[in-house]
Structures are given as C-alpha cells and as structure tokens.
N, C-alpha and C positions, 0 to 999 in steps of 0.2 A: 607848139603853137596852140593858142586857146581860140575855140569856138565862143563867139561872141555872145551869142543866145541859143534858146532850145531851138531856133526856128532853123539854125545854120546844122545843126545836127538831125535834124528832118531831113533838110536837103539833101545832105551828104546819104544819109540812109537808103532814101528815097533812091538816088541815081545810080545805088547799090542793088537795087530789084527787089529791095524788102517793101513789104511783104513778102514769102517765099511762099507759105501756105495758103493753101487757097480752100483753107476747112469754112469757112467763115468770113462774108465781107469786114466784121468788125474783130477778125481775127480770132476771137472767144469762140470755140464748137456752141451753134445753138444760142448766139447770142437774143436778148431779149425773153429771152423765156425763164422757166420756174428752175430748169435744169444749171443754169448760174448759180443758181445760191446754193445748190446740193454741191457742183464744181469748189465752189470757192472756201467752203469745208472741209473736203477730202484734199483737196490739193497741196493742204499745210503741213510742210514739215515728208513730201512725198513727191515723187516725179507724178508729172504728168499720165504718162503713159500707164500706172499704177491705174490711178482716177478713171481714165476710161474702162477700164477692165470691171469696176466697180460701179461705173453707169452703166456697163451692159447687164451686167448680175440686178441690177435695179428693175431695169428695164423687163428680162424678165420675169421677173417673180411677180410684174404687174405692181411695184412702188413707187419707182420715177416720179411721183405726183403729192402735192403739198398735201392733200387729205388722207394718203394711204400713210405716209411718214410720219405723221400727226399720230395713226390709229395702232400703224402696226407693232407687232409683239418687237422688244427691241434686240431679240434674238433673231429674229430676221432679218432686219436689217442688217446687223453686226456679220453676221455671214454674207452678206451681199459686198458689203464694203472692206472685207479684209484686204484684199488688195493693196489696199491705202495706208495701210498701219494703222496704228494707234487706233483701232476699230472700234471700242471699248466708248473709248472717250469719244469719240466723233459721232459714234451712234446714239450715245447720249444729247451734244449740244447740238447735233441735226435734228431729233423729236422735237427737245426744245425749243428750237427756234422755230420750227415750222406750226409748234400751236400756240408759241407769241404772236404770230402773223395771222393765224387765223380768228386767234382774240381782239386782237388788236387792229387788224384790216379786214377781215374777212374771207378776203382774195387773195390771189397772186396780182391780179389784174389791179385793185385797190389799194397791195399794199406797191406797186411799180410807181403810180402816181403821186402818193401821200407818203412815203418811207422817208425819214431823215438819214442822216448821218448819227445824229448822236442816238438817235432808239435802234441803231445798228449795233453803235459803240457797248448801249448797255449789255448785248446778250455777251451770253457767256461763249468765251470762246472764240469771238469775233475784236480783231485790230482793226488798225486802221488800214492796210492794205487790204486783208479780206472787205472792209466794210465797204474799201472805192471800188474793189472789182466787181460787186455786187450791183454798188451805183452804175458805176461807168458799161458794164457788159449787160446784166441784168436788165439795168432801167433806163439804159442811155441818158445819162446824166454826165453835163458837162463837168468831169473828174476826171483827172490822169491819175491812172495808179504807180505808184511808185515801190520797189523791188529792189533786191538784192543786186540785178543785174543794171539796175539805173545807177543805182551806188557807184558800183565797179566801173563802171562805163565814165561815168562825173568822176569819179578820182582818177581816172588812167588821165582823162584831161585839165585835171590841175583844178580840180571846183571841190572845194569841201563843203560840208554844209551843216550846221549845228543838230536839226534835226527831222523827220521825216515832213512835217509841215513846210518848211525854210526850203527843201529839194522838190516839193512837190509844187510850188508857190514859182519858182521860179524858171519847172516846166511849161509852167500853163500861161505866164506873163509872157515867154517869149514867141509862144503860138499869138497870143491876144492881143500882143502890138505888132504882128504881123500878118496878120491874119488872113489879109488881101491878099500877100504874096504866097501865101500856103495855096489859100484858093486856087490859086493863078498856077500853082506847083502839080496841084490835081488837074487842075483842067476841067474841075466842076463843083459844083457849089455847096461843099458838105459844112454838116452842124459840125462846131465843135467838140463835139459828143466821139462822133465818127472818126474826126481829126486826133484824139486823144486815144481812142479805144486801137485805132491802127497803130498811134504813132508807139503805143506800149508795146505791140507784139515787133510790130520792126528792132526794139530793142532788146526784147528778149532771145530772137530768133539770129540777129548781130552777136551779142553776147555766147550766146551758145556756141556758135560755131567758133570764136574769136577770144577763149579765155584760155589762157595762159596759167596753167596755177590757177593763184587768186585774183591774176589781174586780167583784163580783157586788152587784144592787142589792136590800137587804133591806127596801123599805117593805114587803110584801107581807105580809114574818115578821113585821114591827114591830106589827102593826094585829091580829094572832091572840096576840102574848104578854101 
C-alpha cells in the first residue's frame, strides 16, 4: 500500500508517539544555538552518541563557542572531539568554518539570519544534509533535511527518487499542500520550520527502532494509513 503524500506519513508517525525524545522541542539537543553547527560536523560519518561525548569534552575545556574554535590551538580541539572519528579532518573543517562565519557574518546571531544555503554549500566539508540541518535545527529555516533513514523509509514504501533534491522536494510539498491539516494534527499553530525539524526526528527515531538489515520495517505505518 502506498502513502499518498508526506503528510499521510506524518500522521501515521505521529499516532505512533514519535517523537519519543523529549531532549529538544525541535528534536535537535540545543536547537537554535551555535552548538548546531559544531553537531552537524562531528555527526558525519559517526553515531550520535559519539558527538555528545565530544560536546561535553568542548564544553569543558571552555570551546563550545564560535570564537574559541576560531582561536583555539587545533590540538585542542582534536583531543576534545575524538570521540567522533575522523578528528583530524573534522578539527580542521570546524576552524574553518567557524572563521568563515566570523569573516563573513561576524556572529552566530548574524550569520542565523543572513546564512544561505549555497555559502554553506561552498565550505569544505559541508553537503547538502549537513548544510539543511544547520538551516533547519540551527536557524529554523523552513528546510527538511533529508537522511539515510528517509531513503530507507521512501523505498520500504515503494517511492524512489532520482536525487536528494527530487526526495527532499517532495517532503516539504506534501506538509505545504496540507498544511491546515498538520496544524489541525498538532492541535496548534507551528511555523513550518518546527513542522519539518520534528517531522525529521520522528523519522529517524521510526527508523531506528524499525530497520531490518538495510530495510526499515513499515507494518507499524501500514495499520494507521
């Protein structure tokens, strides 16, 4: 049975209790803050649970913050974030992006409001999922990010999709030609922004408990559409 749009896999998620976690209204730990963009770095290519280990080691050695990661020796850093793997590399394109930002915005606060998409695209080291999770968690920007686990989830129900634009495109049209009825699903009046940022952790937090191998298993979705 195919779900008709993203909005019918909302629902179903939704009357499933996802969200399960309760770290974060918009699911991300710390959403809206500078500690996004350090997350959305370390996370690549590494569990979760790795990353926070290495935001506590941030935290404290007193770095956690766009102008110490700017300044600091990048042997400090790399010790704080091993954790995470690929330390090396990641303590690298973390300086660098953090005194792009300060070049080029000033702020966290400056670059939240004036940050593209594509001056995300150009740092090194940054895709296109790091770059919407940045948007979407970071700067609440109406972006749904899209993941390995969306992948797997759209192909267990029969949706291919040529590429990550094409999947990402046809998450967000089925929130946005429904939009009232989401509303109406919450029971209160959230930006899109919130609609998107939840509706990715409900999917990853789905997927997690529900993958099979490579495939994630959807009797669950099947028995609510």
């Amino acid at each position: 049975m195919h779900i008709q749009s993203s909005c019918d896999l909302l629902y179903a998620l939704k009357k499933l209790n996802y969200l399960e976690a309760a770290r974060d209204f918009l699911w991300w730990p710390n959403s809206g803050t500078f500690e996004v963009i350090v997350g959305a770095i370390l996370t690549q290519q590494t569990r979760w649970e790795k990353v926070e280990e290495s935001l506590v080691n941030l935290k404290q050695e007193n770095i956690l913050s766009l102008v110490e990661l700017s300044n600091r020796d990048l042997y400090q850093i790399t010790r704080c974030i091993k954790p995470s793997g690929f330390y090396n590399t990641k303590a690298h394109r973390l300086q660098a992006l953090c005194k792009n930002i300060i070049k080029d915005f000033g702020s966290f606060d400056n670059f939240q409001k004036n940050v593209s998409r594509e001056w995300l695209l150009a740092q090194k080291g940054i895709g296109m999922e790091s770059a919407d999770s940045i948007l979407c968690y970071g700067c609440k920007r109406d972006i749904f990010v899209v993941d390995s686990y969306t992948k797997r989830l759209l192909d267990a129900f029969g949706y291919t999709f040529d590429d990550y634009t094409q999947l990402q495109e046809w998450m967000q049209n089925g929130i946005k030609e429904n939009l009232k009825k989401v509303k109406e699903l919450y029971c209160e009046d959230l930006d899109p922004s919130a609609i998107y940022a939840r509706f990715h952790g409900k999917i990853v937090e789905y997927a997690k408990e529900h993958i099979r191998g490579k495939t994630v298993d959807i009797k669950p979705l099947l028995e609510l559409i």
